[in-house]
Biopython code that builds the backbone (N, CA, C, O; Angstrom):
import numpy as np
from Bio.PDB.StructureBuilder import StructureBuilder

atoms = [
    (1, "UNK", "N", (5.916, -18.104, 1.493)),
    (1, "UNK", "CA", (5.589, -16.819, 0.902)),
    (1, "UNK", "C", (5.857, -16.898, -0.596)),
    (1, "UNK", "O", (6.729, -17.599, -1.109)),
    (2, "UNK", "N", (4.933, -16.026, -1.295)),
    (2, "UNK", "CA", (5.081, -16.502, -2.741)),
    (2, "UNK", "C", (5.059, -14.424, -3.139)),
    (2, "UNK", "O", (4.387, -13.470, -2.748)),
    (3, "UNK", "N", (6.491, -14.682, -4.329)),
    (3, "UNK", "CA", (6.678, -13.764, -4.513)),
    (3, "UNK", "C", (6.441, -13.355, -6.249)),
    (3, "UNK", "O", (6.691, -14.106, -7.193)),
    (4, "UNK", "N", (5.897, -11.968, -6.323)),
    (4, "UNK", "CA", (5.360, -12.088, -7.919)),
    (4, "UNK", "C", (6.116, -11.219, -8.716)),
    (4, "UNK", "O", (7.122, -10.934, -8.067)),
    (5, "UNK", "N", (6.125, -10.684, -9.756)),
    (5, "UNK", "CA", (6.542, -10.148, -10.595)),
    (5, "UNK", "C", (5.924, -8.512, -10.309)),
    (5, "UNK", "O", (4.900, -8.280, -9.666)),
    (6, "UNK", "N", (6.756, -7.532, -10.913)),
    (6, "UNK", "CA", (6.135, -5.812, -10.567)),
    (6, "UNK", "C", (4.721, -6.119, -10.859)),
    (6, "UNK", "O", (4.620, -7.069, -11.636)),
    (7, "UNK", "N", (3.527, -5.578, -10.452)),
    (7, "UNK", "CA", (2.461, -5.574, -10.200)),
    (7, "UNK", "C", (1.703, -3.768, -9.707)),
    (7, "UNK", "O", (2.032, -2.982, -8.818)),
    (8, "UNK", "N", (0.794, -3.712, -10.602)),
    (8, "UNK", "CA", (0.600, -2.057, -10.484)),
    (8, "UNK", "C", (-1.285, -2.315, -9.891)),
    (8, "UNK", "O", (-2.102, -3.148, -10.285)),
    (9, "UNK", "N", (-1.400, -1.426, -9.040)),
    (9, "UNK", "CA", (-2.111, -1.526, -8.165)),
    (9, "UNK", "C", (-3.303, -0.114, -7.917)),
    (9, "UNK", "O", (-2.835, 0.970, -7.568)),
    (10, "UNK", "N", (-4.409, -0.225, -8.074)),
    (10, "UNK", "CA", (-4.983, 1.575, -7.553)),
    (10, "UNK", "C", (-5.755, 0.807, -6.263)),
    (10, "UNK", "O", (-6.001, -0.349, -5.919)),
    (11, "UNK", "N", (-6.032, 2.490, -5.651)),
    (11, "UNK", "CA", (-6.823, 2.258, -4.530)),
    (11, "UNK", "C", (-6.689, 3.278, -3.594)),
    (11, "UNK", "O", (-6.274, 4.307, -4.129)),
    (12, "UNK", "N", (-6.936, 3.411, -2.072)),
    (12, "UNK", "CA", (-6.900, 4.482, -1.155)),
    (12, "UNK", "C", (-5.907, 4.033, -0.391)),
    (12, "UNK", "O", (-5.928, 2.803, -0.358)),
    (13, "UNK", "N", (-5.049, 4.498, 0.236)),
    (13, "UNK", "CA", (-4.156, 4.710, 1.301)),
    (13, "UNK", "C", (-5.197, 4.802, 2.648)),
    (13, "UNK", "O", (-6.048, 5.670, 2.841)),
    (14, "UNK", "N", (-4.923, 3.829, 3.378)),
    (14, "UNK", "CA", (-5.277, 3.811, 5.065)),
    (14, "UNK", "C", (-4.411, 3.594, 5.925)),
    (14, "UNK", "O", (-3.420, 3.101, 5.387)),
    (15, "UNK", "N", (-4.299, 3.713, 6.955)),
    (15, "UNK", "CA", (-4.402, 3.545, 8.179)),
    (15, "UNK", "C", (-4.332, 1.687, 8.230)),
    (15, "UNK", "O", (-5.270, 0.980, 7.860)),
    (16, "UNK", "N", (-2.940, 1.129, 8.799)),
    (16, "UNK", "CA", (-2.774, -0.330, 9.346)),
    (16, "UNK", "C", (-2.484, -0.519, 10.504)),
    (16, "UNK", "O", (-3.137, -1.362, 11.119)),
    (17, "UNK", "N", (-1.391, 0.217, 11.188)),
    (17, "UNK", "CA", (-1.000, 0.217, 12.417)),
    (17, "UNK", "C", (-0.188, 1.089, 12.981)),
    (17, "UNK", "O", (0.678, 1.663, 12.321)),
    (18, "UNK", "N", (-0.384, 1.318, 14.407)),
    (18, "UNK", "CA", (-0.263, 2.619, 15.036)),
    (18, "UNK", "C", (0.614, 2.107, 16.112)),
    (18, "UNK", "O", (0.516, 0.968, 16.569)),
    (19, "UNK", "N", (1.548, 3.064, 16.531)),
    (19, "UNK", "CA", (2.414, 2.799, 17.496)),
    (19, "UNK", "C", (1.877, 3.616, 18.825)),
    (19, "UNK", "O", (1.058, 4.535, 18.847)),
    (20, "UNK", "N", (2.787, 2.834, 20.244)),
    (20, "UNK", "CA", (1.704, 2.887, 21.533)),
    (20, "UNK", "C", (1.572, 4.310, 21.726)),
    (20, "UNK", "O", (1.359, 4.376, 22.936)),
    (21, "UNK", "N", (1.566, 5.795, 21.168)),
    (21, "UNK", "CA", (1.668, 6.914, 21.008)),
    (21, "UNK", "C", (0.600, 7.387, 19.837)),
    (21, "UNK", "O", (0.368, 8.555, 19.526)),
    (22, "UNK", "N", (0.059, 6.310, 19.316)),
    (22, "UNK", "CA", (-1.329, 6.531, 18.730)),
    (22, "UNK", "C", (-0.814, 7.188, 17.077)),
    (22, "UNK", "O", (-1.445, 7.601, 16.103)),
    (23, "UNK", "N", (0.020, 7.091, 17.258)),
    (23, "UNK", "CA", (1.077, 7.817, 15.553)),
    (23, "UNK", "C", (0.421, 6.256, 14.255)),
    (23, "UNK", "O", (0.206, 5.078, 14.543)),
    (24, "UNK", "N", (0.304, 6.887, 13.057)),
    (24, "UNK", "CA", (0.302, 5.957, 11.701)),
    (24, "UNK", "C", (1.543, 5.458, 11.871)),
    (24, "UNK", "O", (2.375, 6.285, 12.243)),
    (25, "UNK", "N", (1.864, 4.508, 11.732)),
    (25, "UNK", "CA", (3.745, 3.771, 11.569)),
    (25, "UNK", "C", (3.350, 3.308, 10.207)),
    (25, "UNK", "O", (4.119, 3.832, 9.401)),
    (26, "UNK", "N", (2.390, 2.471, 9.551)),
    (26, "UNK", "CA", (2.426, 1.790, 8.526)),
    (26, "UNK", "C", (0.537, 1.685, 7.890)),
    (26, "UNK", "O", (-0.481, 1.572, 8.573)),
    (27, "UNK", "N", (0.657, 1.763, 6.639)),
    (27, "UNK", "CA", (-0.325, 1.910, 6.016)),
    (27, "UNK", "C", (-0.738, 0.154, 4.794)),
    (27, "UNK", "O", (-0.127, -0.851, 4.432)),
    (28, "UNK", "N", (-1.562, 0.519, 4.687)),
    (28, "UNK", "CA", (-2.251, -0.217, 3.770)),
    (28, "UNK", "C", (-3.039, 0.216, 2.428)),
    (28, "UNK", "O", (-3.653, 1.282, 2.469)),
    (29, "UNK", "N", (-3.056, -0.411, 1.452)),
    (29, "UNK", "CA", (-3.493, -0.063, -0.055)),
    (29, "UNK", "C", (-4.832, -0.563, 0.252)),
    (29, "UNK", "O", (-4.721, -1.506, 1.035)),
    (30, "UNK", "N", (-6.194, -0.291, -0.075)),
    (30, "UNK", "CA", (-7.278, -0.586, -0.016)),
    (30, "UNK", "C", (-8.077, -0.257, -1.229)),
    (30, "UNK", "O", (-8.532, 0.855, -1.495)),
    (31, "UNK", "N", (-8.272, -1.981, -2.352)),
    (31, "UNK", "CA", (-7.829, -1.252, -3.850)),
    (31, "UNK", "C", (-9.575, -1.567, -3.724)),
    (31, "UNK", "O", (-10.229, -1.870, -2.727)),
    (32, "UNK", "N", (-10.046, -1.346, -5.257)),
    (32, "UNK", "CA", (-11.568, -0.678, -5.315)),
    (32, "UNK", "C", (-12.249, -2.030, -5.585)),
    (32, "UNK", "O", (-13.441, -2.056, -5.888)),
    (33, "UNK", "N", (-11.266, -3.537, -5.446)),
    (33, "UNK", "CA", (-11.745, -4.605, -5.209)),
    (33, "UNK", "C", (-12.033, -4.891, -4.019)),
    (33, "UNK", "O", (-12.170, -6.090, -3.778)),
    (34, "UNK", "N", (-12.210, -3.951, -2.945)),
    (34, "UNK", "CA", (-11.865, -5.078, -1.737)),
    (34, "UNK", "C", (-10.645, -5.754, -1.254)),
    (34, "UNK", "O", (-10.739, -6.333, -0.172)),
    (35, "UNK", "N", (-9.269, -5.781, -2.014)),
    (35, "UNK", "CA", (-8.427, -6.321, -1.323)),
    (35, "UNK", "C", (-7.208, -4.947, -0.917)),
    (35, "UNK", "O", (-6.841, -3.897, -1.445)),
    (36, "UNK", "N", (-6.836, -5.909, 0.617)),
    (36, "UNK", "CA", (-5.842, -5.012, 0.872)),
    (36, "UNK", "C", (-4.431, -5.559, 0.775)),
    (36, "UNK", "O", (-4.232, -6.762, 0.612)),
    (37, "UNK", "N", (-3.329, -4.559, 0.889)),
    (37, "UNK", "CA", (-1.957, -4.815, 0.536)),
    (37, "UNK", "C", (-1.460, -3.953, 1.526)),
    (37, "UNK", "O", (-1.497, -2.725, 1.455)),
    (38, "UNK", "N", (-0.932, -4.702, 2.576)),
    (38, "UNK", "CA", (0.240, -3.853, 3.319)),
    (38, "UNK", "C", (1.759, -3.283, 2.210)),
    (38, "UNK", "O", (2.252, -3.805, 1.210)),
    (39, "UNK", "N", (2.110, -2.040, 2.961)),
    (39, "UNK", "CA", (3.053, -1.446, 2.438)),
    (39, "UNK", "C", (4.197, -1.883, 3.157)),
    (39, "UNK", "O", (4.335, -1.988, 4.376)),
    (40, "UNK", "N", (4.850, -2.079, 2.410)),
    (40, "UNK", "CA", (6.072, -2.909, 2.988)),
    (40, "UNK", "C", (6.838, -1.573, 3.045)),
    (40, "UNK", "O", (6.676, -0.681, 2.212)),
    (41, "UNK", "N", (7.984, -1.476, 4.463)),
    (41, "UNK", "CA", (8.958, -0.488, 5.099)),
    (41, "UNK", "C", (10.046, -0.415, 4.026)),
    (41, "UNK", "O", (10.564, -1.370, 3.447)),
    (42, "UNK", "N", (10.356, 1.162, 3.829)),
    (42, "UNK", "CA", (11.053, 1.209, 2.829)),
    (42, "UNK", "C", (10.492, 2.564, 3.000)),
    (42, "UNK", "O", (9.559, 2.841, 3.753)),
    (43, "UNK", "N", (11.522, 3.880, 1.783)),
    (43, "UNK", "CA", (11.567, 4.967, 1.888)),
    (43, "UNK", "C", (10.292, 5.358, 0.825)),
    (43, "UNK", "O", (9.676, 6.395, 1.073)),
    (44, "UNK", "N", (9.966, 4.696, -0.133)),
    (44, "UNK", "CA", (8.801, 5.242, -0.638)),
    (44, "UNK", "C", (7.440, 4.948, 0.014)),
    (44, "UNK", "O", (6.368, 5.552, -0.034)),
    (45, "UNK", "N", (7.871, 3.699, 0.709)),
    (45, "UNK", "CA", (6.615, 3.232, 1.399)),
    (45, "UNK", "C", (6.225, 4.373, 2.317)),
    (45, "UNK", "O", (5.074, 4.799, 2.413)),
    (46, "UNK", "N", (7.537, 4.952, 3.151)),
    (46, "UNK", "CA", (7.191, 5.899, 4.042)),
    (46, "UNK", "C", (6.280, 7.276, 3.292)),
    (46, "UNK", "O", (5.382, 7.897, 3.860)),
    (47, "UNK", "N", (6.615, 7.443, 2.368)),
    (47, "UNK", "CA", (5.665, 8.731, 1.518)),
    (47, "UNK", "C", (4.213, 8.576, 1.544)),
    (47, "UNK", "O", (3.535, 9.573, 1.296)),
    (48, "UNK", "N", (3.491, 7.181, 1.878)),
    (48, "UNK", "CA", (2.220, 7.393, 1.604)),
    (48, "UNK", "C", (1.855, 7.620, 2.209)),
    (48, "UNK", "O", (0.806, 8.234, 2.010)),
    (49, "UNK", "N", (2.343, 7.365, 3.756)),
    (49, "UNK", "CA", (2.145, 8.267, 4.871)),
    (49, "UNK", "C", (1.461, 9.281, 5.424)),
    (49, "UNK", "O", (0.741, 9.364, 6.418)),
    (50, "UNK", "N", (1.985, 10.393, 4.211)),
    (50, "UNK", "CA", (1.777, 11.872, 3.551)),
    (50, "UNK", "C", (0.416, 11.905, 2.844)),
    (50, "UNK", "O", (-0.289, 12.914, 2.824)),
    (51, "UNK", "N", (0.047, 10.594, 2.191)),
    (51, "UNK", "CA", (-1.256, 10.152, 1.458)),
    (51, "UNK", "C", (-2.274, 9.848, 1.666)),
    (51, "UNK", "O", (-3.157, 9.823, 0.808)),
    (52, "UNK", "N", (-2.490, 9.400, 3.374)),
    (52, "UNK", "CA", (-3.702, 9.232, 3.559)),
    (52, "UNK", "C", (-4.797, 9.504, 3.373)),
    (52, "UNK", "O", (-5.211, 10.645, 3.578)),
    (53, "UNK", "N", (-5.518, 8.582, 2.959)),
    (53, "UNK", "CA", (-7.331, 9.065, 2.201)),
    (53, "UNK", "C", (-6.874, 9.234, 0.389)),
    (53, "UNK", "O", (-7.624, 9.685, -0.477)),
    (54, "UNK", "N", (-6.070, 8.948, 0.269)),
    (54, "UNK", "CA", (-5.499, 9.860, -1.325)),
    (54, "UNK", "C", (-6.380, 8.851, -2.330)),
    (54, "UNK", "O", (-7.239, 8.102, -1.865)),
    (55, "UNK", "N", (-6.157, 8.897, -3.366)),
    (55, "UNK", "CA", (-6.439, 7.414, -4.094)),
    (55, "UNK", "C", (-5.215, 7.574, -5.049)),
    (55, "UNK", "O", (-4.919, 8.628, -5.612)),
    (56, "UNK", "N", (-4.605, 6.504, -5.148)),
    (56, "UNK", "CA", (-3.244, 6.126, -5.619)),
    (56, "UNK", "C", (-3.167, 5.446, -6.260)),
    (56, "UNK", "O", (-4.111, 4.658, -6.215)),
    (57, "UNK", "N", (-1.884, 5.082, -7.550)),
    (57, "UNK", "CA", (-1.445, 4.179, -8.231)),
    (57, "UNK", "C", (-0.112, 3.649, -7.652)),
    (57, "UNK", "O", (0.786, 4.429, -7.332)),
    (58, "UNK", "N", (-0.024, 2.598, -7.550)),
    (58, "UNK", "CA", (1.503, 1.929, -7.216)),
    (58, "UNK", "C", (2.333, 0.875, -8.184)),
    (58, "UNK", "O", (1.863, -0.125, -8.727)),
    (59, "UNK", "N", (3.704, 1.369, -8.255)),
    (59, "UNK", "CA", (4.123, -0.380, -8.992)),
    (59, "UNK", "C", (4.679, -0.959, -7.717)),
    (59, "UNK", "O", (5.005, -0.334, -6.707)),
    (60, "UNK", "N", (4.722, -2.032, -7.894)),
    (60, "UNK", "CA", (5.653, -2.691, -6.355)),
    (60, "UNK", "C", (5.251, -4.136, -7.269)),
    (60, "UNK", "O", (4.525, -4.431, -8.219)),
    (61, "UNK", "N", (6.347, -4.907, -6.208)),
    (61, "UNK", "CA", (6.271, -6.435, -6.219)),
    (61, "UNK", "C", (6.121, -6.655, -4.682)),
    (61, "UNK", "O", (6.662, -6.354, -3.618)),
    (62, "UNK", "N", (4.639, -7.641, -5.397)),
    (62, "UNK", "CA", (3.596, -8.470, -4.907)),
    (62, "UNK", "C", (4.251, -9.717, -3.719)),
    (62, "UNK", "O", (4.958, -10.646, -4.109)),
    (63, "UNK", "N", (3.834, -9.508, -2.142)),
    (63, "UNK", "CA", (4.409, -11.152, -1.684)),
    (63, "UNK", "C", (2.707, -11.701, -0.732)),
    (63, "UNK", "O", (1.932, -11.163, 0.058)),
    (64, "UNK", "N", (2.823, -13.048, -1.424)),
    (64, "UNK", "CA", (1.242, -13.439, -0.607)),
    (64, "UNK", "C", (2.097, -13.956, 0.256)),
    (64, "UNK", "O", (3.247, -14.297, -0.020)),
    (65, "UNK", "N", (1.575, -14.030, 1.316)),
    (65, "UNK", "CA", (1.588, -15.029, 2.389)),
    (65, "UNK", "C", (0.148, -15.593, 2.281)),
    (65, "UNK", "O", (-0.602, -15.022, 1.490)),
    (66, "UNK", "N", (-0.327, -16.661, 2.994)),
    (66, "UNK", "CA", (-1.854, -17.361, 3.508)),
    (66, "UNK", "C", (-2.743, -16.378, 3.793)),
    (66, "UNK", "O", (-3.910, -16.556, 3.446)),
    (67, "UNK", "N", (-2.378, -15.181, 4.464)),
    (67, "UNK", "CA", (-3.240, -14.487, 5.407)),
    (67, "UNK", "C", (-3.321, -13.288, 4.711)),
    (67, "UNK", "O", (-4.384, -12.711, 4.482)),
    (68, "UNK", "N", (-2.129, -12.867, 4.340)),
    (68, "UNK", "CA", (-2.543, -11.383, 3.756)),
    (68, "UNK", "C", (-1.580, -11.366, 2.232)),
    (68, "UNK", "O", (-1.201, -12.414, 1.709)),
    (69, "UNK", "N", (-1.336, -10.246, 1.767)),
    (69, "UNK", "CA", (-0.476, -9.749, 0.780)),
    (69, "UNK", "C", (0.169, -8.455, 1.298)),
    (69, "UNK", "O", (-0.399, -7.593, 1.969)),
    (70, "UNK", "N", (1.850, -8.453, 0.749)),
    (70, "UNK", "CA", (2.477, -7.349, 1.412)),
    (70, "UNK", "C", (2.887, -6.788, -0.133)),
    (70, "UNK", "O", (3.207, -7.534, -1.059)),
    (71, "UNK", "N", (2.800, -5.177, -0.217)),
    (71, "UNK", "CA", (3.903, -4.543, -1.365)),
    (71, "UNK", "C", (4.711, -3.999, -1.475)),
    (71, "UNK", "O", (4.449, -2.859, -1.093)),
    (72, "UNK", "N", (5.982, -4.102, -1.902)),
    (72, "UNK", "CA", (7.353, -3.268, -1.771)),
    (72, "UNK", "C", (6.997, -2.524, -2.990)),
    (72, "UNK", "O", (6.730, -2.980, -4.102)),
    (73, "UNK", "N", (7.034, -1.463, -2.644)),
    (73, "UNK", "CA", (6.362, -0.152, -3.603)),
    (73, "UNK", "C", (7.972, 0.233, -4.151)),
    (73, "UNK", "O", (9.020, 0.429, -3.534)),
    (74, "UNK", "N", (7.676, 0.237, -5.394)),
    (74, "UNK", "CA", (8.559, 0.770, -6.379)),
    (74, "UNK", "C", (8.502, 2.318, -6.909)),
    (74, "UNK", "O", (9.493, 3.033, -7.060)),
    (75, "UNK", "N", (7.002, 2.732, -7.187)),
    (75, "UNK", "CA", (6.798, 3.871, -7.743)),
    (75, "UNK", "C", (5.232, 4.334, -7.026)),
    (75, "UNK", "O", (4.308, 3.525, -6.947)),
    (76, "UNK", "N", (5.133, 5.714, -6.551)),
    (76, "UNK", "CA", (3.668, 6.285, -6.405)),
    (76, "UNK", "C", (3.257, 7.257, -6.886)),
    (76, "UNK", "O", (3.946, 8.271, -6.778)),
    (77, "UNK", "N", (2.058, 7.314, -7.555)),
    (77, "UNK", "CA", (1.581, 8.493, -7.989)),
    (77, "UNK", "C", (0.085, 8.527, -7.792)),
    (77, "UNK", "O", (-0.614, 7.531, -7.980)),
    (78, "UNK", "N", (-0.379, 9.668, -7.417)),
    (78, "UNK", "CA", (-1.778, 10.411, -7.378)),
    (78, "UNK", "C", (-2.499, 9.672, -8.579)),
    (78, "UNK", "O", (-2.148, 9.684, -9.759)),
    (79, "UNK", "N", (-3.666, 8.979, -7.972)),
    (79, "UNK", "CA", (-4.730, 8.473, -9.356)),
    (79, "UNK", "C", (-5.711, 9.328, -9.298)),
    (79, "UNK", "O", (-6.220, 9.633, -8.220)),
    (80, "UNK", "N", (-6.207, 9.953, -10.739)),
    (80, "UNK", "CA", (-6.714, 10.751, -11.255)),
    (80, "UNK", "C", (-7.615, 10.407, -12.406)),
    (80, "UNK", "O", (-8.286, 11.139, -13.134)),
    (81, "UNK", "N", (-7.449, 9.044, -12.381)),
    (81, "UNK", "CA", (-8.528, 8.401, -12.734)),
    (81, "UNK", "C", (-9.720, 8.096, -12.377)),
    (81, "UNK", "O", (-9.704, 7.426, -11.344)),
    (82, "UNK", "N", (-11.040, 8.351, -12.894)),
    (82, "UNK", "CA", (-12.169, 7.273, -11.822)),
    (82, "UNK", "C", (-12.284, 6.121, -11.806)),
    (82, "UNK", "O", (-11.828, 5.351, -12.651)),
    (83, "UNK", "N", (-12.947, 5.820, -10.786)),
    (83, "UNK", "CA", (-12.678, 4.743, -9.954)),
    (83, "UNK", "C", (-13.514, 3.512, -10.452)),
    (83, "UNK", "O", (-13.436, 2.434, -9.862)),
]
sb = StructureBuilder()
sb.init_structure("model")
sb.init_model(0)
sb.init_chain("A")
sb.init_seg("    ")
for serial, (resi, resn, name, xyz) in enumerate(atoms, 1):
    if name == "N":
        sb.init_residue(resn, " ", resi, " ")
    sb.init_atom(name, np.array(xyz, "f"), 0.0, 1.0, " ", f" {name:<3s}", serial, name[0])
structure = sb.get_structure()
């Protein structure tokens, strides 16, 4: 796993995986490139939760693995920028 430096991010809040009760447990960043970033568990991570569909800015540090990229979200705010 390769880990990066704070890294700021836009995009939409989705939907990653659901527990056997059909509930959101964990979300994903889905930025306006095409790539996604799981939200790594943690108390801000839990806020985007609240965000779904939103379009968002994040800081977090960046971890690739081979297969995907995960973000430990540092800071979120509402993007109000276009896209």
């Amino acid at each position: 796993m390769k880990k990066e430096g704070t890294t700021t991010i836009r995009g939409i809040v989705i939907p990653a995986v659901w527990n056997e009760k059909g509930d959101i447990v964990s979300v994903d960043i889905a930025t306006y490139h095409e790539e996604t970033y799981r939200v790594a568990e943690g108390a801000v991570g839990q806020r985007l939760l609240s965000l779904l569909k939103k379009r968002v800015v994040v800081d977090g540090i960046v971890n690739r693995q081979s297969t995907h990229r995960t973000i430990e979200v540092k800071n979120v705010e509402i993007d109000k920028t276009t896209p």
